[in-house]
C-alpha positions as a printed Julia matrix, in Angstrom:
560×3 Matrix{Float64}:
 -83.72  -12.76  -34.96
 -80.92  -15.14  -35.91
 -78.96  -14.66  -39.04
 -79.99  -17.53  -41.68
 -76.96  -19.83  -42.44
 -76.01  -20.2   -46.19
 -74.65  -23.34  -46.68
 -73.96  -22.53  -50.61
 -72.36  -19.41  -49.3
 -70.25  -21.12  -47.15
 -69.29  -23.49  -49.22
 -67.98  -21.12  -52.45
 -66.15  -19.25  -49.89
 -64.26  -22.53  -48.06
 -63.24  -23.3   -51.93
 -62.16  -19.54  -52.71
 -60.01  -19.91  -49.32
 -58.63  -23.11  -50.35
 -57.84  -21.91  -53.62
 -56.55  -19.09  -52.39
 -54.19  -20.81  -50.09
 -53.17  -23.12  -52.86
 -52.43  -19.96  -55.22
 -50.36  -18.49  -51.83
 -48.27  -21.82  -51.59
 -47.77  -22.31  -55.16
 -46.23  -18.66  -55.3
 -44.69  -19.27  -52.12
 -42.97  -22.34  -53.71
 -42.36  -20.43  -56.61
 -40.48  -17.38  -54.88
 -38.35  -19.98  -52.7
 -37.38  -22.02  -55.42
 -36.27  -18.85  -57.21
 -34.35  -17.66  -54.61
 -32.75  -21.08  -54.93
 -32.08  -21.8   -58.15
 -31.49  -17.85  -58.98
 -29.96  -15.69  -55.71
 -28.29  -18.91  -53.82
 -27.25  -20.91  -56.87
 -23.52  -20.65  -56.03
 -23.31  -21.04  -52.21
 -25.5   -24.01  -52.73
 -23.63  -25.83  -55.5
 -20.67  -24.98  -53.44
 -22.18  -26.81  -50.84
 -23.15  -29.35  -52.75
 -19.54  -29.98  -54.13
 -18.1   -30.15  -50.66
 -20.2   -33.07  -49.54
 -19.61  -34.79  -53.12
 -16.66  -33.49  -55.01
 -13.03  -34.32  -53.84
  -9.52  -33.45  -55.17
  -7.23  -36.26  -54.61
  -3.82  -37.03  -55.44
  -2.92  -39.43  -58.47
   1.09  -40.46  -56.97
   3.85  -40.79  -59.58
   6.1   -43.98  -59.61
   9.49  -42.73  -58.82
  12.17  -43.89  -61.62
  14.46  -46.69  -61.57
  17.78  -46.84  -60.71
  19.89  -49.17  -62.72
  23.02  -50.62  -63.43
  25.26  -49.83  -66.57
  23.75  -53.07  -68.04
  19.79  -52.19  -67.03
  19.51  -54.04  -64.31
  17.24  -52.83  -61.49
  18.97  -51.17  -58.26
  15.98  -50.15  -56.88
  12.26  -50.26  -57.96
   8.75  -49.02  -56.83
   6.06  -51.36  -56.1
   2.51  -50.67  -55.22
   1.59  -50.66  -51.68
  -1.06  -49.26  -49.83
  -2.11  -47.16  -46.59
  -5.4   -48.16  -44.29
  -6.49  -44.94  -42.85
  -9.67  -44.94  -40.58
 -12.5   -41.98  -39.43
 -12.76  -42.06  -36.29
 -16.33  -40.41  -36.28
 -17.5   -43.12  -38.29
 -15.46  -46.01  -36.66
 -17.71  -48.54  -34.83
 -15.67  -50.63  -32.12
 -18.96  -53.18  -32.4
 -18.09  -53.94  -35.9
 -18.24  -58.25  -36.11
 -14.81  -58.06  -38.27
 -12.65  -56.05  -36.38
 -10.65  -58.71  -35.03
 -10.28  -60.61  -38.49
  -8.89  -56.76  -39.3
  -6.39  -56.44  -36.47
  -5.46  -59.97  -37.44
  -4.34  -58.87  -41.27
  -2.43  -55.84  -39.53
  -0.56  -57.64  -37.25
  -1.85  -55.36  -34.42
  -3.7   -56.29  -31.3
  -7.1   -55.34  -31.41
  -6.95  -53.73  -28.3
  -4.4   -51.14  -29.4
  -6.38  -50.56  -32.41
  -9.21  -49.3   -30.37
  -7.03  -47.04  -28.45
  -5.55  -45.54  -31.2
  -8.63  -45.06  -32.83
 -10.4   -43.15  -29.49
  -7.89  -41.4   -28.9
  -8.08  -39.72  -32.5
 -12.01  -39.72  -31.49
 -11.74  -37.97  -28.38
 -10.13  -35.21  -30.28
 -12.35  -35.16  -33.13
 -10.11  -36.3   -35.99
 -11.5   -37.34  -38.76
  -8.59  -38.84  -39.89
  -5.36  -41.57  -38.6
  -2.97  -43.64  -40.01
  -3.24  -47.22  -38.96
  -0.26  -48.77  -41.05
   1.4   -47.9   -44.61
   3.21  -50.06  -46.82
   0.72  -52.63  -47.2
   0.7   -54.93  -50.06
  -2.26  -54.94  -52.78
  -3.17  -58.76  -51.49
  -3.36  -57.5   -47.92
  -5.06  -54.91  -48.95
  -8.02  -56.79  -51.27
  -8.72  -58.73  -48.06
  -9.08  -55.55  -45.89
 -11.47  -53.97  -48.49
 -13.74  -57.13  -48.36
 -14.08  -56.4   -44.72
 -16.53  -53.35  -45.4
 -15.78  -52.09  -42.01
 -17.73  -48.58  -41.41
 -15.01  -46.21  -41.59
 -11.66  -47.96  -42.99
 -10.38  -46.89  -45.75
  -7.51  -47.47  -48.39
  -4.86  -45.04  -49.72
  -2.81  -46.25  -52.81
   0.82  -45.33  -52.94
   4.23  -46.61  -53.95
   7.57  -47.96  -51.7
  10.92  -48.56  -52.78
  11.96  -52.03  -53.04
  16.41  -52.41  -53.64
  16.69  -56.33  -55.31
  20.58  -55.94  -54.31
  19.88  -55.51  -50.38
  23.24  -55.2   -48.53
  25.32  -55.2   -51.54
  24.5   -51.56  -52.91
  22.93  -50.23  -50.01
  26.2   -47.36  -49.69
  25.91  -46.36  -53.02
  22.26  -46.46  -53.66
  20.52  -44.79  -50.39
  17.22  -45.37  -49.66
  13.89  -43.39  -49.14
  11.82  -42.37  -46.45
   8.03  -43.36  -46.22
   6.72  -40.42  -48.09
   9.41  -41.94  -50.65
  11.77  -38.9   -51.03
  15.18  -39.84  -50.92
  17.25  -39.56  -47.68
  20.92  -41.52  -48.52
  22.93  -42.0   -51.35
  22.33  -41.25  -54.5
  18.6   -41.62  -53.88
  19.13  -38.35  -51.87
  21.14  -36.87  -54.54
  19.25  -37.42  -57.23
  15.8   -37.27  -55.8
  14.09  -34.39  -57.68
  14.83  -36.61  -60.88
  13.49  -39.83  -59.89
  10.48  -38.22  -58.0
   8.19  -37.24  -60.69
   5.04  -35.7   -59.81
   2.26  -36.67  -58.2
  -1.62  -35.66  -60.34
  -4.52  -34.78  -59.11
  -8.41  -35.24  -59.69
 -11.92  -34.34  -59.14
 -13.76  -37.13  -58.1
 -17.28  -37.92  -56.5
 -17.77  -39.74  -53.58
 -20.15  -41.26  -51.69
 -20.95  -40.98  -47.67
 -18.79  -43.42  -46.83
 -16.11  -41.98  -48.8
 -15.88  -44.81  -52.03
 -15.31  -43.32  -54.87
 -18.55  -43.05  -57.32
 -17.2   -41.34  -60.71
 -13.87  -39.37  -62.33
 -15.16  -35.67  -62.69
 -12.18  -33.87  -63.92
  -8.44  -34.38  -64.1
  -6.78  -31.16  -62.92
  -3.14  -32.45  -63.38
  -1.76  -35.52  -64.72
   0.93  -37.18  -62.97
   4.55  -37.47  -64.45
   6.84  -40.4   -63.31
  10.01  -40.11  -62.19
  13.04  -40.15  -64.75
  15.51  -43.59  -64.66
  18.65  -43.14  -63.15
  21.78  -45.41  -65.61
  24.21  -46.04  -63.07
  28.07  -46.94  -63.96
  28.36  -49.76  -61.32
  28.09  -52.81  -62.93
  25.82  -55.61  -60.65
  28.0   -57.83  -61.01
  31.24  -56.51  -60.31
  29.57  -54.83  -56.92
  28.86  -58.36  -55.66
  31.84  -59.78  -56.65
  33.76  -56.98  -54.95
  31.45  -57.37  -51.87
  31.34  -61.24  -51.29
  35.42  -60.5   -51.48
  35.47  -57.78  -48.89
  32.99  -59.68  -46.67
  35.54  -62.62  -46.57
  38.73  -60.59  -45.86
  37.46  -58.25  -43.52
  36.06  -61.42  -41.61
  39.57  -63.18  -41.76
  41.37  -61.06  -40.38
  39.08  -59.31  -38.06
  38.68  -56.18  -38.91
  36.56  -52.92  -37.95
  35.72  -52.2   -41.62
  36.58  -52.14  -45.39
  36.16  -49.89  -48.26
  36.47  -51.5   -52.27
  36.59  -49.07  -55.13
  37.03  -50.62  -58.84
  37.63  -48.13  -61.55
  37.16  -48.76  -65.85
  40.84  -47.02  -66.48
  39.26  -46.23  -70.01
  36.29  -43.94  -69.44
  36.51  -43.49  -65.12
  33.48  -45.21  -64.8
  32.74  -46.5   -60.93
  32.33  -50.36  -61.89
  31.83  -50.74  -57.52
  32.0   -49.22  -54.68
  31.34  -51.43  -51.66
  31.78  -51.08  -47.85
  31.69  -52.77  -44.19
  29.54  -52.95  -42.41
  26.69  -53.08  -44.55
  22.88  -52.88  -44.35
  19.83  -53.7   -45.94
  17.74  -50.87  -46.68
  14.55  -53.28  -47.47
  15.07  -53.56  -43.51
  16.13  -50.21  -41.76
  14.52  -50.75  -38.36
  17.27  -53.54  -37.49
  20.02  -50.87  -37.36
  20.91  -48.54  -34.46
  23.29  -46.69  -35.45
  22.72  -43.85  -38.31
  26.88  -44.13  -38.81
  26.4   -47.46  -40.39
  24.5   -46.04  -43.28
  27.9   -43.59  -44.69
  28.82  -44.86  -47.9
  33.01  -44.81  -46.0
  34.39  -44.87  -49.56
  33.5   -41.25  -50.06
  33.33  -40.16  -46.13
  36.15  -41.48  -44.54
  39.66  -39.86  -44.83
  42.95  -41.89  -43.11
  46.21  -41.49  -43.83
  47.41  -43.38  -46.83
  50.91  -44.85  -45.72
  53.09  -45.98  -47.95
  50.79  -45.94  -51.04
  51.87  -42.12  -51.52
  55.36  -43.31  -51.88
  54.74  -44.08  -55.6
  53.86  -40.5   -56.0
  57.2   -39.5   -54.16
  59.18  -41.91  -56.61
  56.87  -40.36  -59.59
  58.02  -37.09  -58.46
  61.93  -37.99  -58.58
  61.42  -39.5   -62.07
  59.84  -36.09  -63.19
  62.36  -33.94  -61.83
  64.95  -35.78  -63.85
  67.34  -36.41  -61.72
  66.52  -39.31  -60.99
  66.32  -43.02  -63.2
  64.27  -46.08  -61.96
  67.98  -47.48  -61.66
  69.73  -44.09  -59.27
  71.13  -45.82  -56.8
  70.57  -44.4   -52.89
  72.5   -45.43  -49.89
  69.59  -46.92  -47.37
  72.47  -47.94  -44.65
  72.15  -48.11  -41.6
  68.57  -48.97  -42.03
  67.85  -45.0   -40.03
  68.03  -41.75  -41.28
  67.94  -38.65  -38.72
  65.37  -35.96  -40.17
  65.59  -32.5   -38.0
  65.68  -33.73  -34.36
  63.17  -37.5   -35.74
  64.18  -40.77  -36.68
  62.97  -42.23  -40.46
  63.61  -45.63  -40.22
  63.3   -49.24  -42.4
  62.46  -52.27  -40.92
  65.73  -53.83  -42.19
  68.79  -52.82  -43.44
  68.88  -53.04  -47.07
  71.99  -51.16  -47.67
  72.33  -49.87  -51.3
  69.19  -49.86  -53.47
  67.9   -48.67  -56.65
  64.76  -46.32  -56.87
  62.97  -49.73  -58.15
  64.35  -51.32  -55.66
  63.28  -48.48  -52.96
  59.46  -48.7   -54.12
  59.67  -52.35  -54.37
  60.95  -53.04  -50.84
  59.13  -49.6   -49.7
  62.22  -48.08  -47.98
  61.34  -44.98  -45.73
  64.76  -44.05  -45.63
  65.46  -44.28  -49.66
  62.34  -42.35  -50.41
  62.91  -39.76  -47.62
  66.61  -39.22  -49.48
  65.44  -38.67  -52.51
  62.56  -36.28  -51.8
  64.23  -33.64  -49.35
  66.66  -33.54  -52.65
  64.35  -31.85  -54.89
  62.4   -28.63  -54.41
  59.46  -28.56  -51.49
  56.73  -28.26  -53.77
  57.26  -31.19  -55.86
  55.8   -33.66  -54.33
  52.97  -31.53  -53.08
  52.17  -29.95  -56.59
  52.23  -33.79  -58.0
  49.57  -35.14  -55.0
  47.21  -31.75  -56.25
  47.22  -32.47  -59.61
  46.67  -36.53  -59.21
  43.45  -35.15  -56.74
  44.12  -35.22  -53.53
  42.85  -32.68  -51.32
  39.96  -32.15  -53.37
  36.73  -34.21  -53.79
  36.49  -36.24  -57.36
  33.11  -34.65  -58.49
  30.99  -37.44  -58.53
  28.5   -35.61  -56.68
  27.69  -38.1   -54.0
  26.2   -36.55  -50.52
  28.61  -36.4   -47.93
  31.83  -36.91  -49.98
  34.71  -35.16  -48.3
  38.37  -33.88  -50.1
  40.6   -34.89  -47.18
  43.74  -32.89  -46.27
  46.55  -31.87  -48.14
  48.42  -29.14  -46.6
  51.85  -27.41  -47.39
  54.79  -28.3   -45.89
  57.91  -26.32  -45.11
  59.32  -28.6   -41.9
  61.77  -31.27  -43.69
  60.55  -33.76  -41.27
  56.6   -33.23  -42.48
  57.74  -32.99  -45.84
  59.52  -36.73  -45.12
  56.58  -37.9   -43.75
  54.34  -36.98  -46.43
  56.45  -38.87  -48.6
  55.41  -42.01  -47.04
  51.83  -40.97  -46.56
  51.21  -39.39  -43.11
  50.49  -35.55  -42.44
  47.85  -35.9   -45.25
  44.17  -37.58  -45.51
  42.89  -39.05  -48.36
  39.2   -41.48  -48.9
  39.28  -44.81  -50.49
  38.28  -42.98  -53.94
  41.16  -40.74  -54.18
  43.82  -43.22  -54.04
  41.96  -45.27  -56.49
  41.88  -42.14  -58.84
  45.49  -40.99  -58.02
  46.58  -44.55  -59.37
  44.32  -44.37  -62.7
  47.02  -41.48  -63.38
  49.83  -44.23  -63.63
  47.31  -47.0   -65.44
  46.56  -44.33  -68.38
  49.45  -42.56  -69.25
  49.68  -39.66  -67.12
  45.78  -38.74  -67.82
  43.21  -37.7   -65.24
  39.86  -38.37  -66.11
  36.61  -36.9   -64.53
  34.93  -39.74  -62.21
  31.67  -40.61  -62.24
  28.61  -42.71  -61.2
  26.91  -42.23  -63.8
  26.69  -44.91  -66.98
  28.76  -42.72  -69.89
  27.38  -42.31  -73.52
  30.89  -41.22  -74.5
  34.18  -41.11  -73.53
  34.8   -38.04  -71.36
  38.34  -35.73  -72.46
  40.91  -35.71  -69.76
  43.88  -33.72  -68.33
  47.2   -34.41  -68.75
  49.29  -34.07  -64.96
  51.88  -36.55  -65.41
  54.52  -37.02  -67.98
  53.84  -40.18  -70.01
  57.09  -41.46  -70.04
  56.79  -41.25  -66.06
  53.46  -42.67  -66.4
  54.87  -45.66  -67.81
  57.99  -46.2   -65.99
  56.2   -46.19  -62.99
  53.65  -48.96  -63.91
  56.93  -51.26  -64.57
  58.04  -50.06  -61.04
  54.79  -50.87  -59.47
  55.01  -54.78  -61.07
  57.97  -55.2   -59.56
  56.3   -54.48  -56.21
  54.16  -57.13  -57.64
  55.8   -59.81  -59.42
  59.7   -59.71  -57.71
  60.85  -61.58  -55.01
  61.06  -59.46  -51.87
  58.59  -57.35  -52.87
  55.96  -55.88  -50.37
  52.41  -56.83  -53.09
  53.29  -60.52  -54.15
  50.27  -62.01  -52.42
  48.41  -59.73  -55.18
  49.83  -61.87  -57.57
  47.07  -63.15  -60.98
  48.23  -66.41  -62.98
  48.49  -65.03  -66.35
  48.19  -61.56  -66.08
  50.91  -58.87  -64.99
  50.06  -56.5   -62.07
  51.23  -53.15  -60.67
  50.29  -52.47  -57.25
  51.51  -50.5   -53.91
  50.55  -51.38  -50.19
  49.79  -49.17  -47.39
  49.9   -50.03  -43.69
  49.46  -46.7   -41.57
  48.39  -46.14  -37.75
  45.03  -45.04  -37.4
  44.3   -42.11  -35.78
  42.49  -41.73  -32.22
  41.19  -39.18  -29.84
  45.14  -38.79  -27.88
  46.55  -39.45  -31.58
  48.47  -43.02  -33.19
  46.87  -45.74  -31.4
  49.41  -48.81  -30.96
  48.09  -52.11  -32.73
  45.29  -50.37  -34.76
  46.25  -49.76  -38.79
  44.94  -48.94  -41.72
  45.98  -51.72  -44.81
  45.4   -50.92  -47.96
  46.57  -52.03  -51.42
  45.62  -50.14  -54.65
  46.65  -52.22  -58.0
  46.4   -52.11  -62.01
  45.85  -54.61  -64.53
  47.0   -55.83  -66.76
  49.93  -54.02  -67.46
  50.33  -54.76  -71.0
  46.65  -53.12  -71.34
  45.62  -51.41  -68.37
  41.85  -51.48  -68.1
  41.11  -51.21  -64.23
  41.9   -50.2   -60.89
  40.96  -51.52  -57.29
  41.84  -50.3   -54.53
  41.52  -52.11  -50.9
  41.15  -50.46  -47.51
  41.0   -52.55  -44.19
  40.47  -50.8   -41.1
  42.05  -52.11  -37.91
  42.99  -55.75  -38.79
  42.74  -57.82  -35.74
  44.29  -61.19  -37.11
  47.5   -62.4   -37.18
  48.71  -59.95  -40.03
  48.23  -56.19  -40.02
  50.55  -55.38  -43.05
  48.52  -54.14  -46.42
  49.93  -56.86  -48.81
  49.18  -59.73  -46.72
  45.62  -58.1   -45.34
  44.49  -55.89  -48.82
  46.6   -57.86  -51.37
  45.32  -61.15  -51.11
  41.39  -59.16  -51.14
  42.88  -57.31  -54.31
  43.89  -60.59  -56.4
  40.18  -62.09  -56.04
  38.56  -58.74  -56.84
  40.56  -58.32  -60.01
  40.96  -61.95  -60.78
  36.81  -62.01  -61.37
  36.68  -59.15  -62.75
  39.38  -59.78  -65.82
  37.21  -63.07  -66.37
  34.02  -61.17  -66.32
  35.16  -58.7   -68.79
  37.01  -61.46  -71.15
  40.64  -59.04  -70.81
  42.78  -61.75  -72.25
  45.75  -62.63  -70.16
  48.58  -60.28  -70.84
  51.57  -61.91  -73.88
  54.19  -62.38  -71.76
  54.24  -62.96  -68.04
């Protein structure tokens, strides 16, 4: 007999199963989302965060670098980086030629640079920095899948070629590489800050979260150099070393009164707004500071300096000069002409080997050596620039070194440290500390030179100046009175002195009645039709100083 089917029956029990299931589900539901929300709460909110939440980095402008006077040396503008994902890169996309247009780059080396970050699963590649916010705008408004913008800073130098020595420059991740950029980097460089932020798939930033660490911008650097002064002292240089055809120059310009660097200006120059035009790495040495030669005959003011200190000597001791040749040990010191008779004044004036070789090897051997150390030679100024070297200054027992010393060979000195030596003469027998650096007061100095000395020397050094005969006369200012010395010494080669290749130089002080600065002029190998230092460096020197007494309203000195 067949069983009777229930239909009531079977329906109560397909609701109890349903309900039953529901009730199984429901707890199911119940126990999962519990283990969510309860026993996985942290690895999935850190999973969560690492799809949304992203630290990035806030950058910090780096600080200014001005002149004494505030004006800018070299600034930071905003610029930006395009950076693409490869992985989510489409080379279909309708604008990627109007984007390889804006970048200046062919589209088909886009593409390969892109694959072949692809093919090795990057996520990330530089496509090209240092673009500007307008260039920029226009690549954002592109909404290309994948392209995306990075916000940063560059250096920007208003003065180009003019400062570029003294200044430096940075490299892209603008830290400083040259100059004083270099040496004062951690203090312009700030820090960057960084921030939680949200962001989307396709990387856009949605909302600020949290800011972990502010930035902090870089400190201002208050230079001594004076803007104006540099390019006066550079449009000079640029037009003597041209003239007369030479290798390269070096201009220093020292405030007397506080030894304050108004300039410092070399050539060959570059622009560091423009790097990639330069082969060389050697051009970028700030030569002032780097390169050493050998002085010449500025050194034999120090030799005279040394005879008036000694006291046996007057600026009006007569010494024989005849014949015009003088045998040291088994060499020849000789003049260019005979001058027979002349006074130490006279000897400095017309620069007589044979007169200042005389009167040194008459005093002790360490006189003139002691008097070169304390002025600075043989020691770098402390300024603190990279690179700066302290040249040579070694002791000498042969009478014929000793001799030649006194008319600046068998030493090496920079550009600097003859400007410095003469600041000596200009104040009074005091050495002040150099620097680059604007002053807020007036630094103390060291006494290393009589004053008396001091002072008789400065009238010694116009008459190299202002007398007839004398060896600095195309250094001559209308209306003021100038002390100067010139230098013309062979440079030195790989098989040593090289014949027709000098060094001219010509260091001077105005005005004498108030000394307020010094300049000193270096020309490397002059190849025009002069060579000596007061017809190469003097006539450089007279412009220089001539501006810069007119720039600084230094009245012209009483009596001239």
């Amino acid at each position: 007999m067949k069983p009777q089917f229930n239909k009531e029956t079977f329906i109560v029990w397909r609701f109890n199963f349903v309900v039953v299931l529901i009730c199984l589900i429901v707890i199911a539901l119940m126990i999962r989302l519990m283990e969510l929300a309860v026993f996985k709460k942290n690895f999935l909110q850190t999973e969560s965060n690492a799809r949304v939440l992203r630290v990035v980095t806030q950058p910090a402008f780096r600080g200014m670098i001005v002149d004494r006077v505030g004006y800018p040396l070299a600034i930071s503008a905003s610029v930006y980086s395009v950076w693409v994902n490869p992985q989510e890169f489409s080379n279909k996309d309708p604008n990627l030629l109007r984007f390889s247009k804006l970048l200046i780059v062919s589209k088909e080396n886009l593409l390969r640079i892109i694959m072949r970050a692809k093919t090795k699963q990057r996520e990330f590649v530089y496509i090209k920095r240092d673009l500007s916010p307008e260039l920029a705008k226009k690549i954002k408004l592109l909404k290309i899948s994948g392209v995306y913008l990075e916000a940063g800073s560059k250096r920007f130098y208003p003065e180009g070629e003019v400062a570029s020595h003294v200044i430096g420059f940075t490299n892209i991740d603008d830290q400083g590489q040259e100059g004083l950029e270099l040496q004062y980097n951690q203090w312009l460089a700030g820090k960057p800050g960084k921030k939680i932020v949200i962001k989307d798939r396709l990387g856009r930033v949605i909302d600020d979260v949290k800011t972990l660490q502010a930035n902090q911008p870089g400190h201002d650097l208050s230079l001594s150099i004076d803007h104006r002064v540099q390019y006066l002292a550079y449009r000079e240089l640029l037009s003597g070393v041209e003239e007369n055809k030479a290798a390269s120059g070096s201009v220093v310009v020292l405030d007397i009164k506080t030894g304050e660097i108004l300039a410092m200006v070399n050539l060959p120059s570059y622009n560091p707004n423009n790097r990639m035009q330069y082969a060389s790495p050697n051009i970028f040495r700030n030569r002032a500071v780097t390169d050493v030669f050998e002085p010449g005959s500025t050194i034999k003011s120090f030799s005279i300096a040394s005879g008036l200190d000694s006291k046996q000597y007057t600026a009006n001791t007569v010494i024989n000069t005849s014949p015009g040749w003088l045998m040291v040990g088994h060499h020849l010191v000789r003049d260019e002409h005979n001058k027979g008779p002349l006074t130490l004044t006279q000897i400095l004036q017309y620069s007589s080997n044979v007169g200042n070789t005389k009167m040194l090897l008459s005093l002790p051997p360490d006189e003139l050596w002691s008097l070169l150390h304390r002025v600075g030679f043989g020691e770098i100024t402390g300024i603190g620039f990279p690179g700066e070297r302290a040249g040579e200054l070694a002791h000498h027992t042969d009478v014929f070194e000793l001799a030649t010393l006194g008319f600046g060979y068998g030493l090496s000195v920079t550009a600097l440290q003859l400007a410095a030596a003469y600041s000596v003469f200009a104040d009074h027998g005091i050495k002040l500390p150099l620097s680059l650096i604007h002053l807020d007061s007036l630094p103390k100095g060291e006494r290393v030179l009589d004053q008396s000395v001091a002072d008789q020397m400065l009238k010694l050094l116009e008459s190299v100046v202002s007398e007839k005969g004398g060896t600095g006369r195309p250094a001559q200012i209308p209306g003021y009175r100038v002390a100067g010395k010139t230098g013309t010494s062979w440079m030195v080669g790989k098989n040593g002195y090289e014949k027709h290749h000098y060094v001219s130089s010509f260091v001077g002080i105005a005005p004498i009645s108030q000394p307020r600065f010094v300049v000193a002029v270096v020309i490397h190998d002059p190849q025009g039709k002069n060579y000596l230092g007061g017809y190469v460096s003097g006539p450089i020197f007279k412009k220089i100083m001539e501006g810069l007494l007119h720039q600084y309203n230094v009245p012209p000195d009483q009596s001239v």
